[in-house]
N, C-alpha and C positions, 0 to 999 in steps of 0.2 A: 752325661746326658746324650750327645750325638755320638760318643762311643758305640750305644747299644745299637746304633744303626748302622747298619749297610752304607756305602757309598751311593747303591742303586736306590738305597733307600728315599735318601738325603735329597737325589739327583730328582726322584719323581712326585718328592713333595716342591721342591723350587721349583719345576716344568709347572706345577698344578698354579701357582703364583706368579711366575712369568709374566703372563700376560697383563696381568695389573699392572706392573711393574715399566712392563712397554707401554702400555696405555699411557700412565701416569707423565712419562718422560715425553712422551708423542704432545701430550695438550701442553706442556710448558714449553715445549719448542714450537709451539706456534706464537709464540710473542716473546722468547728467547731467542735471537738471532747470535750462533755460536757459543762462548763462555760455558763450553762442554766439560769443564774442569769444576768450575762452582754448580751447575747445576747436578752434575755428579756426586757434590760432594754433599749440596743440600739433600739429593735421595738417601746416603750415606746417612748422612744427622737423623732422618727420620725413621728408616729403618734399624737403624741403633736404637733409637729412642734417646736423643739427647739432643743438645742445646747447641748452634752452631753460629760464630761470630763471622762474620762478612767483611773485610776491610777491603778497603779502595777512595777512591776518588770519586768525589757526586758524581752523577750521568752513566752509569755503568749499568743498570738496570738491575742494582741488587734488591731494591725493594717491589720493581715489576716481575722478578722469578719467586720472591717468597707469595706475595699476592696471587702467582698463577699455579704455584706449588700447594696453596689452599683452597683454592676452589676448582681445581680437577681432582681433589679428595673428598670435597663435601662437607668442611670440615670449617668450622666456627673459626671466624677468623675478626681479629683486633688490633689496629693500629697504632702504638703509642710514637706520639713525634716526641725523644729527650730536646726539652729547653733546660737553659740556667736557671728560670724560674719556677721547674717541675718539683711537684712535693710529694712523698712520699702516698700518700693519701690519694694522689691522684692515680695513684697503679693499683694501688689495694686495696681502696674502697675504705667507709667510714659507719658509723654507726647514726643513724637520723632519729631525732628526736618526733614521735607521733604527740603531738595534743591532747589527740581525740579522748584515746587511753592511760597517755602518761608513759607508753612504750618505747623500748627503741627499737629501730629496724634495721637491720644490715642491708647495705646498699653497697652490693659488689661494685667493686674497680673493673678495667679492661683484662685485668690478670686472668680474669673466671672466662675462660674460652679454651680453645684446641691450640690454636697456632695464635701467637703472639707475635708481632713483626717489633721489633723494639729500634725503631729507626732513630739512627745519630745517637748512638747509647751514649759515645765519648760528649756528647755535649752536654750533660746535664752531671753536676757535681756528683761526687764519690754517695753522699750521704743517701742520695737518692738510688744510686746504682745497686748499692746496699739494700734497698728495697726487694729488690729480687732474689737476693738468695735465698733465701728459706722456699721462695715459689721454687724455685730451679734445683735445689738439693732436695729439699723436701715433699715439694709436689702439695704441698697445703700452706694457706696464709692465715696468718690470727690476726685476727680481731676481736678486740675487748679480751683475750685471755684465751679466744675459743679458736683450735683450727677448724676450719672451711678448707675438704679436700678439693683438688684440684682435677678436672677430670683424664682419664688413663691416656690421653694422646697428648694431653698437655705439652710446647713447645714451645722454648723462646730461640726464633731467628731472630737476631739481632745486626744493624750492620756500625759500621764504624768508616768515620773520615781519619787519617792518619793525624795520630796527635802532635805533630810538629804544624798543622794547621792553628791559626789563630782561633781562640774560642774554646778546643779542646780539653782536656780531662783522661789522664788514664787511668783507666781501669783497675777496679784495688784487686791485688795477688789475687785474693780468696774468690773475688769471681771472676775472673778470668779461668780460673783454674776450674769452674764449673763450667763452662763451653765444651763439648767435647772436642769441636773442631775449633780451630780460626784459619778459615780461609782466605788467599790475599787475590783481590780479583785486580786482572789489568783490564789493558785497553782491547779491544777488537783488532784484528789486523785489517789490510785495506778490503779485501773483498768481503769481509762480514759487514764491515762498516756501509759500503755500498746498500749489501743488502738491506739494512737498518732500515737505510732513509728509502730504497723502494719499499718497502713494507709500510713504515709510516704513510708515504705519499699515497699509498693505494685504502690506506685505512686502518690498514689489523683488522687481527683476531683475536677475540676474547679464547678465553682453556671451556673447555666443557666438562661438565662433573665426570668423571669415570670410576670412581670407588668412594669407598666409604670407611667409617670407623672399623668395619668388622671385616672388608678387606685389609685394611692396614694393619690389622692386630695379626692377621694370619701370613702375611709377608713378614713380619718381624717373626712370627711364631718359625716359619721357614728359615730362615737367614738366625736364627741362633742353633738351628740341629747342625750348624755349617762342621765339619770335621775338622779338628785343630789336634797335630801331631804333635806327644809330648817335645819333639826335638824343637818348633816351631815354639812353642809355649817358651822355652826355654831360651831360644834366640831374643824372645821379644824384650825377658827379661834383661837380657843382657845388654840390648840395646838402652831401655830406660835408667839400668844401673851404668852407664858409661856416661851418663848424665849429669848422676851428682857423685858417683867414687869412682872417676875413672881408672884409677890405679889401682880397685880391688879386682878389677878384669885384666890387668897388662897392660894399663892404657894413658900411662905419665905424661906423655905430650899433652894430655887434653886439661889436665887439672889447672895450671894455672889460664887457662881462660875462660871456665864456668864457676860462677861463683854459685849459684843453685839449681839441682835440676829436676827433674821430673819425678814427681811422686808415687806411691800404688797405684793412686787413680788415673797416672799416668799410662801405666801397664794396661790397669784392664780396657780404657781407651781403646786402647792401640790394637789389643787381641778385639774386642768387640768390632772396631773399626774394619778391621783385617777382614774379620769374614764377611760385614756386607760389600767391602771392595769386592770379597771373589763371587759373590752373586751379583751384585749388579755391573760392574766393570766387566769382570773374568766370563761370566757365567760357569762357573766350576762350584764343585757340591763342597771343596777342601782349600784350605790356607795354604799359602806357600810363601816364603821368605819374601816374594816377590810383592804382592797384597801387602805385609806387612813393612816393607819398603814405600809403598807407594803413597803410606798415610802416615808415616813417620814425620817429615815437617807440618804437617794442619794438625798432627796430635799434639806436639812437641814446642812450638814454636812460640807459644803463649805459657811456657812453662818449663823454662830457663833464665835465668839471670844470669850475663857474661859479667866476667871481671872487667877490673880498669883496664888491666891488661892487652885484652881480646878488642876491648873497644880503640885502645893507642894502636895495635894491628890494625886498624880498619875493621876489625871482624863483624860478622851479622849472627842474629840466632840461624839463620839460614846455612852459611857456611859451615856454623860449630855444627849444627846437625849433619849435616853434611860429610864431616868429617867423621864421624860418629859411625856415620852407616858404612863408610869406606874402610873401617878400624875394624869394628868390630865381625868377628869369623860369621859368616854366615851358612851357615848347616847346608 
C-alpha cells in the first residue's frame, strides 16, 4: 500500500494532516500540565485506532487527558466508573420490555459512543471486564442474539490503579492482550508539579473542539501510507519472536525467564505503533528501528508472562524487554 508511494508523496499528504494533529495536542495541553510521554502515547492509540490502557496511581490526570483528548475531537464521549458491584448489562445495554405494544426495545449501554473512558477497569471483577471484549475485538455488541455495530472511531481508554493496591482485579490475558498500548504513567517532576497548582489556583482551561470524525479518519488514512522497509518489517519480527522462542533467533539466555510471549497481534501492534511514533513524535514519512524501539515496552509489556525464575531475579516485564531490544540485531 505505501510502497506505490513516493516518500515525497507520503511526506505531503502527513504536511496536509499536521495541522490537526498540532491542534489536537495544543487543546490537551492546556489542562495537561507535562506527562508528554502518555499524552503521546494516547495520540499513538488514536491514530492506530486501538484501545490504550493507562496505569498509575489516583491524581495523575489520566482520566483529565482522555476527557480533553474527546472534546478537542468533537467526539461522543462516555464515562464508565468499574465498581465491584458493576454488571455486565450496565456497559452493554439490555432489551426493555414496551406494554403499550407487547415489544422490546433496545436500550444501548454507555459502550454505543466514540471514546469510552473505562476508569478503575482493575476494580470491577474479571466477569465483567469480560464484557468488553467482543466491543474492543469486534467493534459490535449483541444483544438478544443481534450485533449492534459500533461506530468507526469507537475507542476504549481505559485507566488502571496497580493491582497490588487493595480492591483490585487483574485483568484476564485475553483483554489485556486487546489494548494496543499500556502505558505506565508517573509522577510530575517538581517544576510541572508547580505549574499544576498555578494553573488550578488561576482556574484552568477547558480544550476547545478543533477536528472532527472526518479529520481523524484522514490523519489515520495519513499515518498508515507511513513507509515501512522490508528490513524494519523484519526486525520487528524478530524482536516479538525473542519473546516467546528466544533460542529460535540465538537468544538462550532469555528462555528461562519468559514463560510466554507476544503474540501476531503482538507484531502488527508494534509495526502499526511504529509508524504513528514516526508521525506524530518523529515527524518523518518512514519507520526506523528507532520508532519501533520507542513503543516496544507499551506494546509488549502487558503481553509477557516471566517465569518463577526471572521473578526470584528480581526481574520486571520492563527489564526482560529491555533485554530483548539490547539482544536482538538491529538492522
Amino acid at each position: 500500500m505505501s510502497d506505490e508511494l513516493s516518500i515525497s508523496q507520503i511526506e505531503g499528504t502527513i504536511a496536509e494532516v499536521k495541522p490537526t494533529i498540532d491542534a489536537v495536542r495544543a487543546q490537551v495541553g492546556r489542562v495537561i500540565v507535562g506527562q508528554q510521554r502518555m499524552v503521546d502515547r494516547l495520540l499513538i492509540g488514536l491514530m492506530s485506532n486501538g484501545h490504550v490502557l493507562l496505569e498509575g496511581v489516583p491524581g495523575l490526570a489520566k482520566t483529565t487527558a482522555v476527557q480533553a483528548l474527546a472534546r478537542s475531537l468533537s467526539l461522543d464521549f462516555k464515562r464508565i466508573q468499574f465498581t465491584p458491584d458493576l454488571l455486565p448489562s450496565d456497559l452493554l445495554g439490555t432489551q426493555v420490555y414496551n406494554p403499550a405494544d407487547g415489544s422490546f426495545k433496545v436500550h444501548k449501554g454507555p459502550l454505543f459512543t466514540n471514546i469510552v473512558l473505562a476508569d478503575e477497569i482493575n476494580r470491577a471483577p474479571a466477569k465483567v471486564q469480560s464484557a468488553l471484549l467482543e466491543a474492543m475485538q469486534e467493534r459490535q455488541i449483541t444483544l438478544d442474539g443481534k450485533a449492534h455495530p459500533l461506530p468507526g472511531s469507537f475507542m476504549v481508554l481505559a485507566t488502571q490503579n496497580p493491582i497490588e493496591q487493595e480492591g483490585t482485579y487483574p485483568l484476564p490475558e485475553a483483554q489485556a492482550d486487546r489494548f494496543l498500548l499500556k502505558v505506565l504513567v508517573g509522577y510530575p517532576d517538581r517544576d510541572e508539579e508547580h505549574e499544576i497548582l498555578r494553573r488550578v489556583s488561576a482556574g484552568g482551561t477547558d480544550p476547545e473542539p478543533v477536528a472532527g470524525e472526518a479529520e481523524l479518519a484522514r490523519c489515520r488514512a495519513a499515518v498508515a501510507q507511513v513507509r515501512m522497509e522490508p528490513v524494519v518489517e523484519s526486525y520487528i519480527v524478530d524482536l516479538v519472536r525473542a519473546t516467546r522462542d528466544p533460542a529460535a533467533i540465538g537468544l538462550d539466555g532469555l528462555s528461562r525467564i519468559i514463560e510466554y510471549g507476544g503474540s501476531p497481534r503482538a507484531t502488527l501492534a508494534l509495526a502499526t505503533t511504529a509508524r504513528s511514533h514516526a508521525v506524530l513524535v518523529e515527524g518523518r514519512a518512514y519507520v526506523t528501528p528507532d520508532d519501533v524501539k520507542a513503543m516496544a515496552h507499551d506494546v509488549l509489556r502487558h503481553r509477557i508472562l516471566l517465569s518463577y525464575e526471572a521473578e526470584a531475579d528480581g526481574l520486571t516485564e520492563e527489564d526482560v524487554i529491555t533485554r530483548v531490544i539490547e539482544q536482538v540485531r538491529t538492522p
